[in-house]
C-alpha positions as CSV (number, residue, x, y, z in Angstrom):
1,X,25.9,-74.0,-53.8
2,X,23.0,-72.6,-55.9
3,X,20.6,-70.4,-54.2
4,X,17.0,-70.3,-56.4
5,X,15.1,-66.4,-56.4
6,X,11.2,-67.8,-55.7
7,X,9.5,-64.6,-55.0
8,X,10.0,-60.7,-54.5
9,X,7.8,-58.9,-52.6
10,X,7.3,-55.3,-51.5
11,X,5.7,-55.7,-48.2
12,X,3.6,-52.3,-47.1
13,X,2.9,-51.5,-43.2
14,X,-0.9,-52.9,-42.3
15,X,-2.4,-50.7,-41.0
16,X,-1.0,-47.7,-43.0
17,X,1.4,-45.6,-41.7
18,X,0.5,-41.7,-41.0
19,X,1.1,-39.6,-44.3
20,X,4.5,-38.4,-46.1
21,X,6.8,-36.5,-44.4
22,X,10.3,-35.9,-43.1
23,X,12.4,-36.4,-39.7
24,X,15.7,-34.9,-38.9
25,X,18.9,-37.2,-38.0
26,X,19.8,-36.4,-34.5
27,X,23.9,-36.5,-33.9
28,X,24.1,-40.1,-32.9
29,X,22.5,-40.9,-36.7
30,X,24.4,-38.6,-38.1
31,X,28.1,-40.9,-38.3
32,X,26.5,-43.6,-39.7
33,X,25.3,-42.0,-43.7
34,X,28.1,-43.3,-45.4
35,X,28.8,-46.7,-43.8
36,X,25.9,-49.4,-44.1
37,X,23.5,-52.5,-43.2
38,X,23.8,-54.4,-39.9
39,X,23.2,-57.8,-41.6
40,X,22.3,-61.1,-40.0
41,X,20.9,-64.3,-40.6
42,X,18.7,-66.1,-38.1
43,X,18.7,-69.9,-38.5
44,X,15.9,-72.2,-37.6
45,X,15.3,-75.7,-38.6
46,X,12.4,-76.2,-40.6
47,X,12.0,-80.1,-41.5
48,X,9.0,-79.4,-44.0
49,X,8.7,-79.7,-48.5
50,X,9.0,-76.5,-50.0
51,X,5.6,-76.5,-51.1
52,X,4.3,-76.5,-47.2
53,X,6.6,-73.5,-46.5
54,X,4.9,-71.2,-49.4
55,X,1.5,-72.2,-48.0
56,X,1.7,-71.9,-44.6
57,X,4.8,-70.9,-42.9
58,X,5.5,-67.6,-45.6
59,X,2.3,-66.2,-45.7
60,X,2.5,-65.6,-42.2
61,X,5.7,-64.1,-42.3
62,X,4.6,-61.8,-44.7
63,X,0.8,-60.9,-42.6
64,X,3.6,-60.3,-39.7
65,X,6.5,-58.3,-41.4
66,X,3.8,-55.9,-42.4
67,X,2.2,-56.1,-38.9
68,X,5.5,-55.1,-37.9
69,X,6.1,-52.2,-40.2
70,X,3.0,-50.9,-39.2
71,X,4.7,-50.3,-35.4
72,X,8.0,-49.5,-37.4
73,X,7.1,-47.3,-39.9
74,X,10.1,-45.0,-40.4
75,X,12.0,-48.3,-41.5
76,X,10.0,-47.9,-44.6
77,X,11.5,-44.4,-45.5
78,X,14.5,-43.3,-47.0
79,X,17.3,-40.9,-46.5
80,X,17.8,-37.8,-48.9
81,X,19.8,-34.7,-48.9
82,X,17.7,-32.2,-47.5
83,X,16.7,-29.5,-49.7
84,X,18.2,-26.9,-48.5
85,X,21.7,-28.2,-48.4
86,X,21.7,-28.5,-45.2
87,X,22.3,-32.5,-44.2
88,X,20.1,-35.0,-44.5
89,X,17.0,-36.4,-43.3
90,X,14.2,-39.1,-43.1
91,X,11.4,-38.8,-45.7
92,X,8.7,-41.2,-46.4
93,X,5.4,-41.2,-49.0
94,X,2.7,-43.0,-49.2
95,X,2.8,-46.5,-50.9
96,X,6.4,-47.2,-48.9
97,X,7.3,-50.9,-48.8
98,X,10.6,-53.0,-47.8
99,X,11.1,-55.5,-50.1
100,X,11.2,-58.9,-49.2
101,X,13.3,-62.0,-51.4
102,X,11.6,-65.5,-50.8
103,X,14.9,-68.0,-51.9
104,X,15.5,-71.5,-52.1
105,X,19.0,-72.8,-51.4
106,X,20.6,-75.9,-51.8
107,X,23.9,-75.7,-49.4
108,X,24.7,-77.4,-46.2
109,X,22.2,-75.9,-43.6
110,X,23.8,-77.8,-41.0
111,X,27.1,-76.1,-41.9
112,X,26.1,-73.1,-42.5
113,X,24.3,-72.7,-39.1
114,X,27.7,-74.1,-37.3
115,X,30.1,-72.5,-35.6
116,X,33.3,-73.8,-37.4
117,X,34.6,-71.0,-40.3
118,X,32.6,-70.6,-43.3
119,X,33.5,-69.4,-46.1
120,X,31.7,-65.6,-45.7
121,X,30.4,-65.3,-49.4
122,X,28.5,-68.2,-48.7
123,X,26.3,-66.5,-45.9
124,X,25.8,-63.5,-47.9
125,X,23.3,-65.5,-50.2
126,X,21.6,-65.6,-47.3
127,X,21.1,-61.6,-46.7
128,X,19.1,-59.3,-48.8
129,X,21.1,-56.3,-50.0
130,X,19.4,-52.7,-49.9
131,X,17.9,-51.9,-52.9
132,X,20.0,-49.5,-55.3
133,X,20.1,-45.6,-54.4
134,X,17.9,-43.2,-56.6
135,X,17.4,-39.5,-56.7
136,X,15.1,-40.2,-53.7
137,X,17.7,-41.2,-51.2
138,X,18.8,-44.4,-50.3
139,X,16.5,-47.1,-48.5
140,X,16.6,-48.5,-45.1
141,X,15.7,-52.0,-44.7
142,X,15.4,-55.3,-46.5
143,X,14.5,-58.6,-45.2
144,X,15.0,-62.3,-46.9
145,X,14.1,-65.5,-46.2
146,X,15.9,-68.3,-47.6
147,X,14.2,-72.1,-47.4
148,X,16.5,-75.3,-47.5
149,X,14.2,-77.9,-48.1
150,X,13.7,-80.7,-45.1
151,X,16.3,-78.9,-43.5
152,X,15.5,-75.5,-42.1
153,X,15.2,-71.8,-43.1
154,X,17.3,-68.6,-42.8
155,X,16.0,-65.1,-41.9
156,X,18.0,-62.4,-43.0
157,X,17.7,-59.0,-41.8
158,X,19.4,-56.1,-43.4
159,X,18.6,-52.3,-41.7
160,X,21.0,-49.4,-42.7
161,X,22.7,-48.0,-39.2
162,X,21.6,-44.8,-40.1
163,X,18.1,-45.8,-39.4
164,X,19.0,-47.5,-35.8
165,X,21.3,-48.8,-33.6
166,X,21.2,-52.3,-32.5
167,X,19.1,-52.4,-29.9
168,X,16.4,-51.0,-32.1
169,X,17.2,-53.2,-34.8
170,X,16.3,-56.2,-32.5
171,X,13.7,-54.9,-30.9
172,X,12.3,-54.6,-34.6
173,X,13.0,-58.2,-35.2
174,X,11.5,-59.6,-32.2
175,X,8.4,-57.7,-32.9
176,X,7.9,-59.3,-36.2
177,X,9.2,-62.9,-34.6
178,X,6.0,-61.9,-32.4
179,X,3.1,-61.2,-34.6
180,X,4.6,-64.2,-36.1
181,X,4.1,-66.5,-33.6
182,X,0.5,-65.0,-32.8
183,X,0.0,-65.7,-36.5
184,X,0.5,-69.4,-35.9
185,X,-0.9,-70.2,-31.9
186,X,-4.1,-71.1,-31.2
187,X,-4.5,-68.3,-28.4
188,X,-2.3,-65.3,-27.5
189,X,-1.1,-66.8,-23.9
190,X,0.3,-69.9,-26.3
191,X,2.2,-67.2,-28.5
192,X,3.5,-65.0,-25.6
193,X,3.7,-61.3,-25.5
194,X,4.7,-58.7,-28.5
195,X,7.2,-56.3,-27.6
196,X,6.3,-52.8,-27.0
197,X,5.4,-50.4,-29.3
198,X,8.6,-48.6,-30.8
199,X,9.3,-44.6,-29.3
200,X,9.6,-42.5,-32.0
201,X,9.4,-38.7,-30.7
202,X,13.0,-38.0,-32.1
203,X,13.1,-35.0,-30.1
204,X,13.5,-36.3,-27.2
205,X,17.8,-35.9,-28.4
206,X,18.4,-32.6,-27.2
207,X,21.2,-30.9,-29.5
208,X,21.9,-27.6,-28.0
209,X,25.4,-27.4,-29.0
210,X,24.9,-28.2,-32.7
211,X,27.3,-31.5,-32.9
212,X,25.1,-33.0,-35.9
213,X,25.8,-30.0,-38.1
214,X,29.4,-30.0,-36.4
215,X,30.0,-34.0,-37.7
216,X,28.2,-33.1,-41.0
217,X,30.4,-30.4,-41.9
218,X,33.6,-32.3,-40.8
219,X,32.3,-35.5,-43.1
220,X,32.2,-33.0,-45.7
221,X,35.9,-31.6,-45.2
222,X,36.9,-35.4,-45.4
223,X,35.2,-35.8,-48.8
224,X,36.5,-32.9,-50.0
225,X,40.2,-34.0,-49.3
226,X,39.7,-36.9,-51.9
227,X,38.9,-40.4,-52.0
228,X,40.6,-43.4,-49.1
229,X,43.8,-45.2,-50.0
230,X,43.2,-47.5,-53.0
231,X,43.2,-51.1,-51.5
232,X,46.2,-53.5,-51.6
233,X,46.8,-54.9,-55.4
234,X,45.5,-58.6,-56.5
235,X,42.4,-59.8,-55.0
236,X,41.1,-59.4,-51.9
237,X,41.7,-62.4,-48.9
238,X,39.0,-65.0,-48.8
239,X,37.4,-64.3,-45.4
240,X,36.2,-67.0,-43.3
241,X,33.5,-66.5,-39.8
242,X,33.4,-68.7,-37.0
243,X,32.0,-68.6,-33.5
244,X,33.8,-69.0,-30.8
245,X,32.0,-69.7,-26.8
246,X,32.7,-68.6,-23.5
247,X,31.6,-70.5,-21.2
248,X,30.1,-69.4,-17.9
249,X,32.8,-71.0,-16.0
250,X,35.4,-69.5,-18.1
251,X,34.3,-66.0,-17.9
252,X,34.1,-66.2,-13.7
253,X,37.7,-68.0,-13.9
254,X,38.4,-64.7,-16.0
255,X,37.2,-62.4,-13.7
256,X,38.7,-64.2,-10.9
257,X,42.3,-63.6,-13.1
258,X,41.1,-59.7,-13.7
259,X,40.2,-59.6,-9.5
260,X,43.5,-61.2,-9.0
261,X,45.5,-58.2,-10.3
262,X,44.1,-55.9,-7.6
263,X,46.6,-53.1,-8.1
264,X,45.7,-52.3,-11.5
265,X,41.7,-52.8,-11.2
266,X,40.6,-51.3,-7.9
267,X,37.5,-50.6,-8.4
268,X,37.2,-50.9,-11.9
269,X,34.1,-52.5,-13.5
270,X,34.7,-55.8,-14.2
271,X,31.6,-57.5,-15.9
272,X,31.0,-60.4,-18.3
273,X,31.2,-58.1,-21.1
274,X,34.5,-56.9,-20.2
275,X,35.9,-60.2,-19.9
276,X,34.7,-61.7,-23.1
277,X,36.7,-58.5,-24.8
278,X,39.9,-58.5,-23.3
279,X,39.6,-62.3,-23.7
280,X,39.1,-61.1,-27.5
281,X,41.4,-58.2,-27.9
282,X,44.3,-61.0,-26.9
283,X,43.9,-63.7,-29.4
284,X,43.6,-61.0,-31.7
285,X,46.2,-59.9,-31.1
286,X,48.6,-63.1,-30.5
287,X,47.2,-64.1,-33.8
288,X,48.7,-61.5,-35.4
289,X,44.7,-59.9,-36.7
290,X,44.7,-56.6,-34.7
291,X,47.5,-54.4,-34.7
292,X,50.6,-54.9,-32.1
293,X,53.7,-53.2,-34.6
294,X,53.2,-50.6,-33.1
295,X,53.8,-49.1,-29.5
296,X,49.8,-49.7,-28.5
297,X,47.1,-51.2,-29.2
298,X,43.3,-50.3,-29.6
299,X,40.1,-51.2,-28.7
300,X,36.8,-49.7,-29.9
301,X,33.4,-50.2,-28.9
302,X,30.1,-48.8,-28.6
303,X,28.2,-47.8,-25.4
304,X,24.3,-47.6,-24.8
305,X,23.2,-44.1,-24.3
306,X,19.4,-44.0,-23.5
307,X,19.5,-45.0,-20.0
308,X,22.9,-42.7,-19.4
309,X,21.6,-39.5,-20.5
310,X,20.1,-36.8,-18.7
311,X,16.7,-36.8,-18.6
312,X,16.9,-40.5,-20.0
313,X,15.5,-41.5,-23.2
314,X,13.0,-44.5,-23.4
315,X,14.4,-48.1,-24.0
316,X,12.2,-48.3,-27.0
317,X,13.6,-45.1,-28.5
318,X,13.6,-46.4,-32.3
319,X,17.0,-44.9,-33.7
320,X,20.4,-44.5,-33.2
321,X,21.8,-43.8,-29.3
322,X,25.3,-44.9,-29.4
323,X,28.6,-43.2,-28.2
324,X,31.8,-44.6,-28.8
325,X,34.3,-45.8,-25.9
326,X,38.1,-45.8,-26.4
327,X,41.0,-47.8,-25.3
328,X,44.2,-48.5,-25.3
329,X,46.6,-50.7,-24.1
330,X,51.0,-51.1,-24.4
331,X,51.1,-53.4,-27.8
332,X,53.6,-55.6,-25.3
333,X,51.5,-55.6,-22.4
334,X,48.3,-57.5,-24.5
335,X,50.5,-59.7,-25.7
336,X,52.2,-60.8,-22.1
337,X,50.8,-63.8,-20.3
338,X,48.5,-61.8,-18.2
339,X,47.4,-59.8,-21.1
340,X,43.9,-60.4,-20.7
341,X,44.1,-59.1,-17.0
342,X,45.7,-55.7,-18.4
343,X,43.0,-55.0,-21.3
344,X,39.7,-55.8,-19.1
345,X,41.4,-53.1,-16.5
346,X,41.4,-51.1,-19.4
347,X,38.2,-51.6,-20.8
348,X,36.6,-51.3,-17.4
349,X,37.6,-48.0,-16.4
350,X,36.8,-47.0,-19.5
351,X,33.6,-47.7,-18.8
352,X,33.4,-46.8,-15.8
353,X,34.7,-43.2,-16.7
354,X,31.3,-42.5,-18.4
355,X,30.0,-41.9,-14.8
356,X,32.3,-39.5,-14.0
357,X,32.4,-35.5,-14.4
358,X,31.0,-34.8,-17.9
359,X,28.9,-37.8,-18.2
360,X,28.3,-39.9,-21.0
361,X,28.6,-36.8,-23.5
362,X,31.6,-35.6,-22.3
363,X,34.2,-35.2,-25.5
364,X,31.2,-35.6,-28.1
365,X,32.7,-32.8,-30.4
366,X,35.9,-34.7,-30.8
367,X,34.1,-38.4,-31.4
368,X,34.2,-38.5,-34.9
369,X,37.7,-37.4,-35.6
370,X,39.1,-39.8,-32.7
371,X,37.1,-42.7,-34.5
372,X,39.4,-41.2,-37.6
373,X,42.6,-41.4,-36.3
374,X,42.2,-44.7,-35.5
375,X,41.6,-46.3,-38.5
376,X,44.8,-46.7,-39.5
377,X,46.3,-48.4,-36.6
378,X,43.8,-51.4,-37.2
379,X,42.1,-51.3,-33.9
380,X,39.6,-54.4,-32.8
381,X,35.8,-53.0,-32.7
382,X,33.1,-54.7,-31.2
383,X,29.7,-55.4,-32.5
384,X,26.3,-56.7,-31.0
385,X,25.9,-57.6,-27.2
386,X,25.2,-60.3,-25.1
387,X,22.2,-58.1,-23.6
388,X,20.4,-57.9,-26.8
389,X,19.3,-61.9,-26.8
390,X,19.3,-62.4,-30.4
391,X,18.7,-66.3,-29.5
392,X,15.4,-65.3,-28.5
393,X,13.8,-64.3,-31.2
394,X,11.5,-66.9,-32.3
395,X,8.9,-66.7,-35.1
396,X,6.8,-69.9,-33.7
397,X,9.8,-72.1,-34.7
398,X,11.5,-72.3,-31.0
399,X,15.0,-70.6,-30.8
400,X,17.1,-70.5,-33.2
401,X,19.9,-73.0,-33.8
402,X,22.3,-70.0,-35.0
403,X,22.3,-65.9,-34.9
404,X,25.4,-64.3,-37.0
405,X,26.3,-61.1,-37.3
406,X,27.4,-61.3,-40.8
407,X,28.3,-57.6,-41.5
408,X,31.2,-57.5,-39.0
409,X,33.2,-58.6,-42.2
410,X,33.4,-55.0,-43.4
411,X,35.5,-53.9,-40.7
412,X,38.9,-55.5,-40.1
413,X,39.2,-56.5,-36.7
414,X,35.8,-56.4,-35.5
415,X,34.6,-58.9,-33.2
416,X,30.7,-59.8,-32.4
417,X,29.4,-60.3,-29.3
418,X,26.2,-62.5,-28.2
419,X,24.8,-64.5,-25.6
420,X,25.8,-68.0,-25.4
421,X,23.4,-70.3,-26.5
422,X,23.8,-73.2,-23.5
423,X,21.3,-70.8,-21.1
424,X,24.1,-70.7,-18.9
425,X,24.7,-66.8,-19.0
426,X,27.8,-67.7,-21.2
427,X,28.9,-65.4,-24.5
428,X,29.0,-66.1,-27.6
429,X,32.3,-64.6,-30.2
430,X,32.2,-64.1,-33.6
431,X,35.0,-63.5,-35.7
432,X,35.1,-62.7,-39.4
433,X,39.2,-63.3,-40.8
434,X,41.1,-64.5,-43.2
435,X,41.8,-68.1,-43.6
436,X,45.2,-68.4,-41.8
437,X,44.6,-65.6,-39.3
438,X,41.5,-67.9,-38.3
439,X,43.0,-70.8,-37.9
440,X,45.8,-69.1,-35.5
441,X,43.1,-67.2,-33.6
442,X,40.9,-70.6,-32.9
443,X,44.4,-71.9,-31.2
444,X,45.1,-68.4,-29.1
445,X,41.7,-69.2,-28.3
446,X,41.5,-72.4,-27.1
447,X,45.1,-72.2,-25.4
448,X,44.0,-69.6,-23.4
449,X,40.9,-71.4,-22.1
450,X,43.4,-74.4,-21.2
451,X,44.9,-71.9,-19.0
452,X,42.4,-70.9,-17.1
């Protein structure tokens, strides 16, 4: 279906960020330089002409975007090769903007915002694509909104992971969602509260052991050892997403299963999270999408580091504060009947490990070549997080109707993760695959509810 370009436009922070500079990459940015955008859409319905969106609804996305900006100024930077040589960094000048494309589409809304599979392509009309790197770096951010007329309208949010993580990413969001909705009430009490200003003191990453220049100059070696493996011949698989839900019942009845097989979990942190990915990891793997040829299989996910480290760093640290968390499981004993039992053991003392001797930095300098090795075995990754409430994030429109994390196409195997949107505490799975991988995951799926 045809989607219509209405309007570019380079929105500036108001009020004006402080004056040019640069900002270092502390060692959790450093990882993400060469990978990409987190990309979602945000759906809301929107039962109004075109004409009335342009007049009323856009200009005050527009007043609050730059609102926004104003809190989130970095976002409107870049990142270049420092001068020296010696890595990279942040760098901003005066007259920054993110650019902003107003579209018009003429698909099925109602489809599009569904959970069944969609044809992937299809949602990426719907996000804005960073704007082409120059000799001045490469830029972080890009926003679009997309209007189906009488039907609804699509947000999409693109912001390069170098720049944050995802908790910063929706605190962003919600703050423009915010100034939003105080754009349109009649008072602030009707509009509710703004989030809190973003933390941007990057010092507060203490780096005594030098791991950003450590991972720097191992990226490097990698580069220098020549290009990846050229991709299969013909084209590529037509990928479909579709969302899959957990109910609340189902992920106690999965706990209860996990609880069940005390031997093996004694002790071991067993929490809605770790359900809802060994529930995951399963079907993957019965569906034949993650990796089980060979003698294990692999799980990898991210873990929240501003509360775990020592001193802490504030929640609304804007940037990246990630470590990764690895597992692995016998390829046999995922793919047994009490599979899901087995991998939430191992996910949860994995977790639980990171309060152990060493803490959450404990193995740092080996992070980024573990993440290597892994690549090739295919393991299942996780994305987003029921405990960032992306289905709460409402521009004066209510909640939206549908949240997807589009980008988790990139990555074979990757899974996102959200809250459900019944208000039941349920969780919410996302799954970008190829057609026929989809359709035998949706039964793994719903088999293994049945059995519950």
């Amino acid at each position: 279906m045809a989607t219509k370009l209405l309007d570019k436009l380079a929105v500036a922070a108001d009020p004006p960020p402080p004056g040019g500079g640069a900002l270092p990459l502390t060692f959790f940015d450093v990882p993400w330089i060469f990978t990409g955008p987190v990309e979602r859409v945000f759906f809301y319905p929107y039962p109004h002409p075109v004409h009335q969106f342009t007049a009323s609804l856009l200009p005050r996305l527009v007043s609050s975007l730059a609102a926004a900006l104003g809190r989130f100024y970095p976002l409107l930077g870049r990142v270049r090769p420092r001068a020296d040589g010696e890595g990279y960094e942040f760098c901003s000048a005066d007259g920054d903007a993110v650019e902003l494309t107003v579209a018009e589409s003429e698909d099925d809304f109602e489809e599009l915002a569904g959970d069944g599979p969609r044809d992937v392509a299809r949602l990426y009309s719907l996000v804005p694509r960073l704007p082409a790197p120059g000799e001045e770096g490469f830029a972080l951010a890009a926003v679009q909104v997309t209007v189906f007329a009488g039907r609804g309208i699509a947000v999409g949010v693109s912001i390069h992971h170098v720049a944050c993580d995802d908790s910063s990413y929706m605190h962003f969001v919600k703050t423009w969602a915010g100034h939003c909705r105080l754009a349109a009430a009649r008072d602030e009490e009707e509009a509710g509260a703004v989030p809190p200003p973003p933390f941007l003191d990057r010092a507060v990453i203490a780096d005594p052991d030098g791991l950003a220049a450590r991972t720097l100059d191992e990226m490097r070696q990698l580069a220098a050892s020549g290009p990846p493996p050229a991709p299969p011949p013909g084209p590529p698989p037509k990928l479909v997403i579709a969302s899959f839900t957990l109910a609340r019942g189902c992920i106690d009845k999965l706990k209860q299963r996990v609880a069940a097989n005390a031997a093996a979990t004694a002790g071991v942190h067993c929490s809605a999270f770790t359900v809802a990915c060994a529930f995951a990891w399963a079907c993957l793997a019965r569906a034949g999408a993650a990796a089980c040829d060979q003698d294990l299989a692999h799980l990898l996910f991210s873990v929240e580091c501003r509360r775990r480290l020592a001193p802490p760093v504030p929640q609304e640290y804007l940037g990246n504060c990630l470590r990764p968390c690895f597992v692995e499981v016998g390829a046999r004993d995922l793919l047994a009947p009490d599979g899901v039992a087995t991998a939430a053991a191992a996910i949860g003392a994995s977790i639980r490990a990171l309060d152990v001797a060493g803490g959450v930095m404990a193995g740092a300098e080996g992070w980024f070549q573990k993440i290597l090795s892994l690549v090739p075995r295919r393991p299942m990754s996780v994305g987003g997080s029921p405990r960032y409430g992306v289905y709460d994030t409402d521009f004066g429109l209510g909640r939206p109707t549908k949240v997807e994390l589009v980008s988790i196409d990139k990555t074979p195997g990757t899974v996102s993760l959200a809250e459900g949107t019944d208000g039941e505490r349920g969780i919410e799975v996302g799954v970008a695959l190829p057609e026929a991988e989809m359709a035998r995951f949706a039964s793994c799926f719903a088999d293994g509810l049945l059995q519950l």
